[in-house]
N, C-alpha and C positions, 0 to 999 in steps of 0.2 A: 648464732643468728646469721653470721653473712654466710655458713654452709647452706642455709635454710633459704635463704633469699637469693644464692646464685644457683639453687633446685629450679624454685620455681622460676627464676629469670629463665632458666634453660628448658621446662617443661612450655612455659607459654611461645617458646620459640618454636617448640616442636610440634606444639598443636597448631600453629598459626602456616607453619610450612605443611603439615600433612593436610592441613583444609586449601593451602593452595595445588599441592598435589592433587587431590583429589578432583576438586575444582578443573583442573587442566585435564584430567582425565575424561572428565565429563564432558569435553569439550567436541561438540559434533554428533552427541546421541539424542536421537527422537525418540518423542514421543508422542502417543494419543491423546488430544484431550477429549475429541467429542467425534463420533460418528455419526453424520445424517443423513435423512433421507432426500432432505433437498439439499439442489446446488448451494452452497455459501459461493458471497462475493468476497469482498474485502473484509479484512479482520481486524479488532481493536481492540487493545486489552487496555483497562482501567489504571490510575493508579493503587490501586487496591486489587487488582486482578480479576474483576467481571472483563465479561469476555463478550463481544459483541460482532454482529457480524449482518451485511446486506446478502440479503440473494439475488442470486445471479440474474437478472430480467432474460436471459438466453433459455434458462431452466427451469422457470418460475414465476406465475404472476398472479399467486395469493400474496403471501407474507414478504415484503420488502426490507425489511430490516427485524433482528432478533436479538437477543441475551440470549447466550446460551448459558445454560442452568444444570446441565448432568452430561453423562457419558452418553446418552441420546437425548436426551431433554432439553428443550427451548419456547420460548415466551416472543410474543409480538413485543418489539419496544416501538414507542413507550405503550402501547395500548394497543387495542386491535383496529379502533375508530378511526390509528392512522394508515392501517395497509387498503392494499389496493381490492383483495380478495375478490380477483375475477371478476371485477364490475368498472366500469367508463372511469377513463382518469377525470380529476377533479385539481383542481385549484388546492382543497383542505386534505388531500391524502397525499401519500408517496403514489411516485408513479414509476419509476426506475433509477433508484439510489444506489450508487458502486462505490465511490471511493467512500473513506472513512478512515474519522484520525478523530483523539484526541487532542486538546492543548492543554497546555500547563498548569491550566485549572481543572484540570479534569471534565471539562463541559466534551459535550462526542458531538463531531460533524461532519456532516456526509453532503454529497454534490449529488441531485439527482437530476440523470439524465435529459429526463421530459420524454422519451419517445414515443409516448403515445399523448403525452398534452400539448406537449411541441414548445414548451418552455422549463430551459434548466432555473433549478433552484438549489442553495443552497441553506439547509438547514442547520441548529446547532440546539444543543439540549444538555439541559440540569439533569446527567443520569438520576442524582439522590431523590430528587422529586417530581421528576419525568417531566418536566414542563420547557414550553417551547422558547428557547430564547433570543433565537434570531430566525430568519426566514427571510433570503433577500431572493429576489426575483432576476435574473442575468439580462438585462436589454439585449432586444435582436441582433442590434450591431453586432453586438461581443458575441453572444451567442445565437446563431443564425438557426433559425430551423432546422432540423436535419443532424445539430451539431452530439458528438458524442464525447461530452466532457466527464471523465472516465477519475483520471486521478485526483489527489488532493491532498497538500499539505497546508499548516496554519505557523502563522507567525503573529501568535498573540500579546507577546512584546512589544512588538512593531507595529500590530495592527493590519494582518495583511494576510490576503488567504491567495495560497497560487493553484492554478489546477492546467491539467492538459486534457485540451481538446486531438482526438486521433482521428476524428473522421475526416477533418480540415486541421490538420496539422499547425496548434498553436499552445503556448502559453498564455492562461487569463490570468491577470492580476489584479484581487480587488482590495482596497480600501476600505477594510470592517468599519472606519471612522463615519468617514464620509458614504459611502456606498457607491463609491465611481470606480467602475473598472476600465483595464485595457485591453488589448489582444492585442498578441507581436507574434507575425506568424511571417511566410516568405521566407523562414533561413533556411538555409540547406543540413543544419545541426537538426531541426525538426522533421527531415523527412525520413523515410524509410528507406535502408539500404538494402540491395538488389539482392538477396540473401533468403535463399529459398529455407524454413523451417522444415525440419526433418526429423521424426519422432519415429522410432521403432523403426526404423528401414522406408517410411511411408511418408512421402511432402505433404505437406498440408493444406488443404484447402479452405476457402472461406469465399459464400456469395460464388460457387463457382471456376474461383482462378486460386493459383498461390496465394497463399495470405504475404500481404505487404501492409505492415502498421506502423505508422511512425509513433511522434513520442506518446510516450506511454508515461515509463514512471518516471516519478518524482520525488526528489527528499529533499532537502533541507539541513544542513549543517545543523551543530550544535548549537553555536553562536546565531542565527538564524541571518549568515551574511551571504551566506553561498548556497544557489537553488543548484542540484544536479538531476540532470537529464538523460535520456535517451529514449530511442524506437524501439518498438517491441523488434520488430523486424531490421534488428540492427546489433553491432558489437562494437559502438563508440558512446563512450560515457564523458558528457559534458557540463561542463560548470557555468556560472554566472553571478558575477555580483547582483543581491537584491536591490542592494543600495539604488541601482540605475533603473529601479521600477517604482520605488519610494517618490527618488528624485523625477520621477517624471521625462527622462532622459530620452529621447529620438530611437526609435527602430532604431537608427544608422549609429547611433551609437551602442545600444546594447546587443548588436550586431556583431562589433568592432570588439567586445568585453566577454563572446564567447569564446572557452578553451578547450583541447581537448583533454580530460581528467583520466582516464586510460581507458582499459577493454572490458566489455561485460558479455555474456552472454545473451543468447534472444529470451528475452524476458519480459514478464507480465509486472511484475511487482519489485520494490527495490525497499531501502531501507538502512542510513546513517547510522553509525554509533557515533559516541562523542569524541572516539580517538582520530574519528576519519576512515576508519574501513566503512566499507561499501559493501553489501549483501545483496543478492539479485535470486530471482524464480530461475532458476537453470530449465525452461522448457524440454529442451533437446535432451537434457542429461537426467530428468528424474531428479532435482535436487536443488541445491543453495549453494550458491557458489559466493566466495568473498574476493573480493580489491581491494589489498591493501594501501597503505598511503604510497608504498617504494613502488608500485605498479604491478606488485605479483597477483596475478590469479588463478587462486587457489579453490580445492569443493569441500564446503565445509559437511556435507551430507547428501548422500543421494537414496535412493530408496525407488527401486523400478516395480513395485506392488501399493505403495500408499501412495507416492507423489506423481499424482497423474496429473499434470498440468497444474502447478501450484500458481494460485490464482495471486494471492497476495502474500505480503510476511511487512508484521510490525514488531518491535519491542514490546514484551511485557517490563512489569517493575523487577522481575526476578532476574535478570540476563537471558532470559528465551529470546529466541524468532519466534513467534506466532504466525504458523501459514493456515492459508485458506486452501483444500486441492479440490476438483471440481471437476475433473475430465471434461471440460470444456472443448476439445475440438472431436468431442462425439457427440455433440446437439448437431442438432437439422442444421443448424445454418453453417457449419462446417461438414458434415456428412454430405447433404446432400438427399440427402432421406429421411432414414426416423431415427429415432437417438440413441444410441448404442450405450449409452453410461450406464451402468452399474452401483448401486448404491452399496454400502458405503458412500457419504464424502465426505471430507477430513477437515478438521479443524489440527493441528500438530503443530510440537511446539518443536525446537532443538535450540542446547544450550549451547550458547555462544562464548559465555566468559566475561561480556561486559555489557552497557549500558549505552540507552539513545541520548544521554546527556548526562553529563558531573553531576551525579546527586551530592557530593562534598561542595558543590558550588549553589544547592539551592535550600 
């Protein structure tokens, strides 16, 4: 009997080590999940793995947000009654929705632009039964006309959703309880550093000049205590207690509370696991690059044929990246003329090894 039981003590070791081999080996290979024919924006994967995803308002102004369904196949979510399909923005439709996240209830939420209604709004929705369950309107102050509130993470523990404005360089914080927000904008962690983007040999243009974007992405800790930031147009990644946006705390303090978290690449999209590493869009490189907690950066995948301008990357429940790619600086308004993208565009995933939060803690 105890020849019998030090087998299989020694068998389940062996299986449990060759799944972590395995596992480690896998670590860095993409893959396809979905080729389309429009631009995708931001991507979001379910806890159950639907997969969902905004179009790009750059590339696109039918279908504002989708489920994607097949290796080409996709559905309006929640309906079609909500997109914009080439007709006058409206109050009851989307009008230019980008970011998009999950929260820990699995409800999907996305920050829409406004650019053609001239107000941002922020949406949230029951995937299981498509129905709408929030819908707050951003006041002018916070969000000014003109404004391009692009990112967006949720802190549904706390009650607090953060997003960044790039076109006026700010942090919005709002209070899902009460529905008061802020805007803390003026630092010099929010702007854009002098850092010409350089893709295939070629700078990049936007509107005419070098593209110069400030913050851009945004994640959120595990613990939902620490907001991290940077500029697209930038290679300093910084941190900030939330606590000091809860508390209500002074610009000049939550000022005084930014740090610098280390180096990122110019990046469109970015993305926490629960250990502290840091994943970013590696524009310039075709790829995904990672920050560790010790400050190395390191490329977790590049790929100069599919990753043409990876638009976003979130956690699925599996340990994937989820990116959005989009050759986004071959539309007119980076060209300069007519739009040189190429269809294909890529929904891909690459596995990481680990997770956007302690599932043994929930």
């Amino acid at each position: 009997m105890k020849t019998i039981m030090l087998l299989l003590a020694t068998l389940s070791v062996s299986i449990v080590t060759l799944h972590a081999q395995t596992s480690s080996s896998n670590i860095g290979k993409l893959r396809v999940v979905s080729q389309l024919k429009i631009r995708p924006g931001n991507v979001a994967v379910s806890k159950y793995g639907r997969i969902f995803s905004t179009t790009h308002p750059l590339g696109n102004h039918s279908l504002q947000l989708i489920e994607i369904t097949g290796m080409r196949s996709y559905i309006p979510f929640p309906s079609e009654s909500y997109q914009k399909m080439d007709q006058p923005a409206s109050d009851e439709k989307f009008d230019s929705p980008l970011g998009l996240v999950f929260d820990s209830h699995d409800h999907l939420w996305t920050i829409d632009m406004g650019i053609a209604l001239g107000r941002t709004r922020l949406w949230c929705f029951n995937i299981r039964n498509k129905k709408l369950l929030e819908k707050i309107t951003l006041p002018e102050d916070i969000a000014p006309k003109g404004s391009n509130i692009k990112d967006l993470v949720i802190d549904d523990e706390n009650g607090w959703a953060y997003m960044s404005d790039i076109k006026n360089p700010a942090i919005i914080a709002i209070n899902l309880k009460t529905k008061e927000a802020r805007r803390f904008s003026h630092h010099s962690s929010l702007q854009a550093e002098d850092i010409d983007m350089v893709i295939d040999g070629k700078t990049i243009h936007f509107a005419g000049k070098p593209i110069r974007i400030g913050i851009n992405p945004i994640t959120l800790s595990a613990d939902n205590e620490t907001l991290y930031f940077g500029a697209m147009n930038g290679q300093t990644w910084y941190q900030v207690p939330t606590k000091y946006f809860r508390e209500g705390a002074s610009d000049a303090m939550i000022s005084t509370m930014i740090k610098v978290n280390g180096k990122k690449p110019l990046s469109d999209g970015a993305s926490t696991s629960a250990s502290g590493n840091h994943y970013f869009t590696d524009l310039q490189g075709h790829g995904i690059t990672k920050l560790s907690p010790d400050g190395t950066l390191s490329t977790l995948v590049t790929d100069n044929n599919k990753i043409k301008w990876p638009e976003s990357i979130r956690f699925g429940p599996d340990q994937y990246l989820y990116l959005s790619v989009n050759q986004l600086d071959r539309t007119p308004a980076f060209t300069g003329h007519e739009d040189e993208g190429e269809a294909p565009y890529y929904i891909l995933k690459v596995y990481t090894g680990e997770d956007r939060v302690n599932l043994a803690s929930k």
